[in-house]
C-alpha positions as CSV (number, residue, x, y, z in Angstrom):
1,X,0.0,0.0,0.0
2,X,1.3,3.3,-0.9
3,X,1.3,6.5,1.4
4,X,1.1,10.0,0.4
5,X,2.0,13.0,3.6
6,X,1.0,16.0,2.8
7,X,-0.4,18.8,5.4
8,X,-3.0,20.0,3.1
9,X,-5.1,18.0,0.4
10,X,-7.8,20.3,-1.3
11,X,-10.3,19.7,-4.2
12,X,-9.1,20.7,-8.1
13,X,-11.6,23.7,-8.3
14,X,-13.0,25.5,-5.5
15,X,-16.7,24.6,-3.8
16,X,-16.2,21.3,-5.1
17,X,-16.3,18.0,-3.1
18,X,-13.5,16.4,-2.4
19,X,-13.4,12.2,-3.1
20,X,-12.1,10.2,-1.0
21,X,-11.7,6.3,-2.9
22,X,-14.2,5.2,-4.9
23,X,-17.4,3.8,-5.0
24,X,-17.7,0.3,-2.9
25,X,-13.5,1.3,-1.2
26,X,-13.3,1.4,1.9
27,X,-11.5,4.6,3.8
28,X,-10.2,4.6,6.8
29,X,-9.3,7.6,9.1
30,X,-7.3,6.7,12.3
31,X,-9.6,7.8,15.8
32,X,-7.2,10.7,16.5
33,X,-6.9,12.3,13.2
34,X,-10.1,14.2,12.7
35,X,-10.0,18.0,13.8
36,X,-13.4,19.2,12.8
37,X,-15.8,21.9,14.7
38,X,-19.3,20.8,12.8
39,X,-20.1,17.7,10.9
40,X,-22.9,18.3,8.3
41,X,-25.0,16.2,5.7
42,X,-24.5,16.5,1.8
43,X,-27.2,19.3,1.9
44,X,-24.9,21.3,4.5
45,X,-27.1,20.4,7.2
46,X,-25.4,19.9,10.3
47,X,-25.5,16.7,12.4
48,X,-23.0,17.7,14.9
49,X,-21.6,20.6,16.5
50,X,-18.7,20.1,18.3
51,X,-18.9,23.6,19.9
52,X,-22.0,22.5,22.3
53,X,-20.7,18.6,22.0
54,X,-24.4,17.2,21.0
55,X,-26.5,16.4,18.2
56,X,-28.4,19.2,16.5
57,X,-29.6,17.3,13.9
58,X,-33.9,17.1,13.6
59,X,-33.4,13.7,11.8
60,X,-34.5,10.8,14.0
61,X,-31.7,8.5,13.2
62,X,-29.3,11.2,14.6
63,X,-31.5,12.2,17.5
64,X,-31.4,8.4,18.4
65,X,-27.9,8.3,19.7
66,X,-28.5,9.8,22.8
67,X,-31.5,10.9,24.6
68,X,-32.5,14.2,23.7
69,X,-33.4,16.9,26.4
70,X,-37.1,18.2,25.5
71,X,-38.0,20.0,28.7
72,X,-37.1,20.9,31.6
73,X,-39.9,22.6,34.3
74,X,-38.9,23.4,38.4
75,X,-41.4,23.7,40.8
76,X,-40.9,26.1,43.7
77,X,-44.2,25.1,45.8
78,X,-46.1,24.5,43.1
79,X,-49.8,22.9,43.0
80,X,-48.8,21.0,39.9
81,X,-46.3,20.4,36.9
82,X,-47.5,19.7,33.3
83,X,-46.2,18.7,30.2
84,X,-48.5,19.7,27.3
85,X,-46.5,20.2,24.4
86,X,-43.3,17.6,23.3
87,X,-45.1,15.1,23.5
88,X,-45.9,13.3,20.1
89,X,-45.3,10.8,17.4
90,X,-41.0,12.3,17.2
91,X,-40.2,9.3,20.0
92,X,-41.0,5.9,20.4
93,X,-40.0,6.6,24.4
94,X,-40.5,9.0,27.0
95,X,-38.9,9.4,29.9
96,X,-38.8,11.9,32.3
97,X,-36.7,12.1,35.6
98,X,-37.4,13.7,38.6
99,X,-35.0,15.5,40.9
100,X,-35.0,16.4,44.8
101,X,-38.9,16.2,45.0
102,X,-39.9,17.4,47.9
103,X,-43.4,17.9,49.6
104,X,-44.9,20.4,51.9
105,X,-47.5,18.3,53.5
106,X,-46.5,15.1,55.9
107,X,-48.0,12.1,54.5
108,X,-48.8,13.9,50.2
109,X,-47.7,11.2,48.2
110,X,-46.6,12.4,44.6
111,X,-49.2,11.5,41.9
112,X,-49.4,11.4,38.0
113,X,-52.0,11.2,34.9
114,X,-52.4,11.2,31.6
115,X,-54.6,13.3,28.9
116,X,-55.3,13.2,25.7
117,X,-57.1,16.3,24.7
118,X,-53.9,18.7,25.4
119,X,-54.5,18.9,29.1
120,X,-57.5,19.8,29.2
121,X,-58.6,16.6,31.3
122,X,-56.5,14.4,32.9
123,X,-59.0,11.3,33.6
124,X,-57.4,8.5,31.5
125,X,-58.6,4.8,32.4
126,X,-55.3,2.9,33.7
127,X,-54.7,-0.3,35.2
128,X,-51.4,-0.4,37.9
129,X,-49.1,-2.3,40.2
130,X,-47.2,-1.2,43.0
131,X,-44.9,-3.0,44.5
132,X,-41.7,-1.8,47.1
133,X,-39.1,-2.1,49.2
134,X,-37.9,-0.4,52.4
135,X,-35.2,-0.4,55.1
136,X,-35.3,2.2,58.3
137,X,-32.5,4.0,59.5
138,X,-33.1,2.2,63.0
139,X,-32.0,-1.1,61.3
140,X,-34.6,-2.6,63.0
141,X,-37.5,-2.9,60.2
142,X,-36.9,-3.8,56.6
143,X,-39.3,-6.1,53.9
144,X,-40.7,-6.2,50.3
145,X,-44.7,-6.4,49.8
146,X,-47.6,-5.5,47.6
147,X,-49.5,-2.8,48.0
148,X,-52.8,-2.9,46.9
149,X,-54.4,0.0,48.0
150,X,-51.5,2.1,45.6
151,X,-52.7,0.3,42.6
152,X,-55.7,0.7,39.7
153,X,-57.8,-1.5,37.7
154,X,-59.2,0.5,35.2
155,X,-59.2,3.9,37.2
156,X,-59.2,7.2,36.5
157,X,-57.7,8.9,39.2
158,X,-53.9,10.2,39.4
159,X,-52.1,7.0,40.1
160,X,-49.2,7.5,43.0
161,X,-45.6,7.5,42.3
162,X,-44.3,7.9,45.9
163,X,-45.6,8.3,48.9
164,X,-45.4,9.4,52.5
165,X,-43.5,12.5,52.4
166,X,-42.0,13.6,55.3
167,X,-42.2,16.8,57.0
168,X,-37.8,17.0,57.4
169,X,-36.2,19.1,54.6
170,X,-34.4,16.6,53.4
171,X,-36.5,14.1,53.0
172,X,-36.9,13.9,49.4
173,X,-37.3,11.4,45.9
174,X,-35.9,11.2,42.9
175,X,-37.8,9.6,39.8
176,X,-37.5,7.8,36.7
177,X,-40.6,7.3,34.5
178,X,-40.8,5.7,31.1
179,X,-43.5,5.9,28.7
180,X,-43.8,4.0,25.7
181,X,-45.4,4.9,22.3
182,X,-47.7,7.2,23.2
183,X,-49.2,8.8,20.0
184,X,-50.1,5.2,19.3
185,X,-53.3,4.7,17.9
186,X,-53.4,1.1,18.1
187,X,-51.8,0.2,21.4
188,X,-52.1,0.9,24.8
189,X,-50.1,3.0,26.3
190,X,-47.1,1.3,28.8
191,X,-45.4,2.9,30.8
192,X,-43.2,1.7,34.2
193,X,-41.5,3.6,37.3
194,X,-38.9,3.3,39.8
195,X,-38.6,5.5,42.9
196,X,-36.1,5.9,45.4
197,X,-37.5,8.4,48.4
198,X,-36.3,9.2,51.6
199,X,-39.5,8.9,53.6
200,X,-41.1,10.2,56.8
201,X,-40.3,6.9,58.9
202,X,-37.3,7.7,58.7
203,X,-36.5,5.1,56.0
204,X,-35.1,4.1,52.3
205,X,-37.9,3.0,50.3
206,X,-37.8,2.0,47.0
207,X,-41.5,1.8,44.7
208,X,-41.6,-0.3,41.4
209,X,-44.9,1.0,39.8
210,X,-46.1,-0.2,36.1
211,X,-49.1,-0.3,34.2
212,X,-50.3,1.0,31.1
213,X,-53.3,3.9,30.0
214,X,-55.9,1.7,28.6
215,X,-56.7,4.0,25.4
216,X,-56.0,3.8,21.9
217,X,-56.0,7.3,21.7
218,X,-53.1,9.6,21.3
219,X,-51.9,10.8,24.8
220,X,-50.4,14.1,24.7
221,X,-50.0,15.3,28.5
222,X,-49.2,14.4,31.3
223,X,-50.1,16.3,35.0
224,X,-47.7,15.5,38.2
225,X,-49.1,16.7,41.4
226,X,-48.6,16.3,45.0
227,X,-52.2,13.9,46.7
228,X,-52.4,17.0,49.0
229,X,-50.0,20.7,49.1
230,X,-48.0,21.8,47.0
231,X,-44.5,20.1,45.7
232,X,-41.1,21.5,44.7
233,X,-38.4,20.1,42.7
234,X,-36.9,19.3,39.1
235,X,-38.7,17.2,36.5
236,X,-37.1,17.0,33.2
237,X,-38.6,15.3,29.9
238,X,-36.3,13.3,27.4
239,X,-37.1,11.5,24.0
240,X,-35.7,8.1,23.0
241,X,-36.3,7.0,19.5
């Protein structure tokens, strides 16, 4: 194999592309060797921008690569958080992830529904399990178990996520909720949950909540809200392809 060195290799006539082998070669650039601010399609769209080191692209197979920040809302004693907009047929996934939720009423347990008119009512049948974990800081009570009275069969009230806030400030959760396909039209909608929340017993307890909204509707919102008072935190929204 020969080798050419040169420190500059430019096309014959100006705003012209520059080939690289031909058609069916293969060409191979060592990992290290690519100095490049922007990577952009043959229409000069870009992809990537190395300047804010994420994808900028609007074409899903681009977007896939990571998961792509839609939304981010903080509640500062807030009633409620809602996500009306962002949520459509662009991602096969959503998922959205709660930070340092905190609640301003002992005993509010944090609560979520779905809509499908925009948010104009959140009343969507769903069907639910809850299940969870726990562990005291006395070292004295730990167990798994079911809990029925957390769950739904084909409800329509706003279907707890955690539960028992403490009245300490830092007794807090931190959420992860995935939602699949929902600007389905032929499916339900699935969706699952884990929770990790420092509770008022003191205690670690950990919820493992699933189900799915039992419409073949699009759904379009969702509401988060604390059972009782209001609720402060982070929640932020992400699309998967």
């Amino acid at each position: 194999m020969s080798t050419i060195k040169a420190d500059t290799v430019q096309p014959k006539d100006f705003a012209t592309d520059l080939t690289l082998g031909a058609t069916g070669d293969t060409v191979t650039v060592a990992a290290d060797s690519m100095s490049i601010n922007k990577v952009q399609d043959k229409g000069g769209n870009t992809l990537w921008d190395f300047s804010s080191g994420s994808f900028v692209s609007s074409m899903k197979e681009f977007a896939s690569q990571n998961l792509k920040l839609l939304s981010t809302q903080i509640a500062s004693s807030h009633s409620s958080i809602s996500f009306t907009t962002g949520i459509d047929s662009t991602y096969d996934v959503y998922i959205f992830k709660f930070i340092g939720i905190d609640a301003d009423t002992l005993n509010a347990a944090l609560e979520f529904q779905g809509s499908t008119d925009g948010g104009s009512n959140y009343n969507t049948t769903m069907t639910t399990t809850w299940y969870y974990v726990y562990h005291n800081e006395a070292d004295n009570s730990a167990g798994a178990a079911y809990a029925a009275a957390n769950d739904q069969g084909q409800g329509t009230a706003y279907q707890k996520i955690a539960t028992s806030f403490g009245s300490d400030a830092d007794q807090s959760a931190a959420v992860e909720l995935h939602l699949f396909a929902p600007s389905s039209t032929t499916y339900v909608k699935h969706f699952y949950i884990t929770t990790s929340q420092y509770s008022k017993a003191p205690e670690q307890a950990t919820y493992y909540v699933a189900g799915y909204f039992n419409t073949t509707s699009a759904l379009d919102a969702l509401s988060f809200k604390m059972s009782s008072g209001l609720m402060s935190g982070t929640i932020k929204m992400y699309g998967l392809l």
